[in-house]
Each structure stands twice: as C-alpha cells, then as structure tokens.
N, C-alpha and C positions, 0 to 999 in steps of 0.2 A: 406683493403678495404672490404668494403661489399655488397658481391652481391648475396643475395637473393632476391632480389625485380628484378632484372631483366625480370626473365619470365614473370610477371606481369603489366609490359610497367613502372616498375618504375624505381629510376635513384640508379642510386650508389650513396653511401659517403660513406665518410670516418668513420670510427668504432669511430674516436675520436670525433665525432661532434654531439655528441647527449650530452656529457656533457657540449661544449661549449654552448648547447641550453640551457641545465638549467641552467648552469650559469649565462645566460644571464635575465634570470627570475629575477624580482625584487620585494619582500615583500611590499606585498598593506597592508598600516597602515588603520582600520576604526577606524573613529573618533567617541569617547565613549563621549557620553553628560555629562554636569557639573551634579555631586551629591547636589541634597537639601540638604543645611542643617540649623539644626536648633541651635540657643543656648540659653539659658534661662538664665538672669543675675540672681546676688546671691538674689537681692530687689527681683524681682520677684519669686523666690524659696521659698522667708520668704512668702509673700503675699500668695501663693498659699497653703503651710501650714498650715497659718492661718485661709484660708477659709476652707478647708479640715477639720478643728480639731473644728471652727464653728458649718459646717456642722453636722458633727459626736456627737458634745455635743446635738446640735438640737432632731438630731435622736433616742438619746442616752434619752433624758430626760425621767422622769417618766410620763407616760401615761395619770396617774390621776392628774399630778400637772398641765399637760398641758389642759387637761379638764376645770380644774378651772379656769385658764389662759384665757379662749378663752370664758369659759363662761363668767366671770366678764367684756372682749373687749366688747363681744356682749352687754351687759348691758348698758355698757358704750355710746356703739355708738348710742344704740338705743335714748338712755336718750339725747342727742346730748351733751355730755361733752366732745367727739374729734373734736368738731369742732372750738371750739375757741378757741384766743390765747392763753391761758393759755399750752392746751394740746402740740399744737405747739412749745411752748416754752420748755416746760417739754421734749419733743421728742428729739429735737434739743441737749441740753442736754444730755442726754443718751446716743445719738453719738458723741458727742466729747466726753464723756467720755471715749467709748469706743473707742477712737483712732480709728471711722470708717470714716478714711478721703483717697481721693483718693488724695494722691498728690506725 
C-alpha cells in the first residue's frame, strides 16, 4: 500500500493500481485523409510526347527559316489568299496529314 499521500488529505492505493490505470488507456486511432492520386494512361503518355517533341522541333527551328516563314504568312494574309476556300482546304489537309486529330 501506498501511503505517501496521506498527510496531504489524499487517499491510499494500492502500489498495483497505477498500472491497472494504464492498462486501462486505450490507443486513439486519427483518421489519416485518402492520398490523391493521379494516373496517366499509356495514349495519353504517347500524346504528351508528342506534343513535347512538337514543341521542342518549334523552338528548336532555325531562326532565319522561320523569318521567312512568317514573312511569306504575312504576305499572304495581307494579299487576302487565307481567306478563301482554297487556303482552308490546303490547311485542313496538312492536319490530317499530320495525324493532328483529337480523338
């Protein structure tokens, strides 16, 4: 028994009763939120490649070829030869060529 607490208007126990207290304690689980997550299927991995390696040929081009490029557009639009079907069709074209279909 244990009686140091007495002069101090407290009560006795027993010596073995502080273990059954923590026994008697029970592990509070907190509940941990669901993880995002992401997955990117394999179509979509080729797609993104391909825009990527687009991009990069774009960036990538010679400087001066794109000059010329951009000047001959301007020529063009000015002259108003992208505005009719013809040019439309020509476009149209170039993209299915290049398999730039979203499907």
């Amino acid at each position: 028994m244990d009686i140091r607490n007495v002069a101090k208007n407290g009560g006795t126990e027993p010596t073995n009763s502080r273990a059954k207290r923590t026994d008697a304690r029970r592990d509070v689980l907190v509940p941990q939120p669901p993880r995002d997550e992401a997955r990117i299927s394999g179509e979509s991995q080729k797609t993104a490649t391909a825009v990527t390696n687009l991009a990069e040929r774009a960036r990538t081009a010679g400087s001066s070829d794109r000059e010329a490029i951009v000047a001959a557009a301007a020529q063009k639009l000015a002259n108003g030869e992208l505005d009719g079907e013809k040019a439309i069709h020509a476009t149209a074209e170039r993209l299915f060529a290049a398999k730039f279909l979203t499907v």
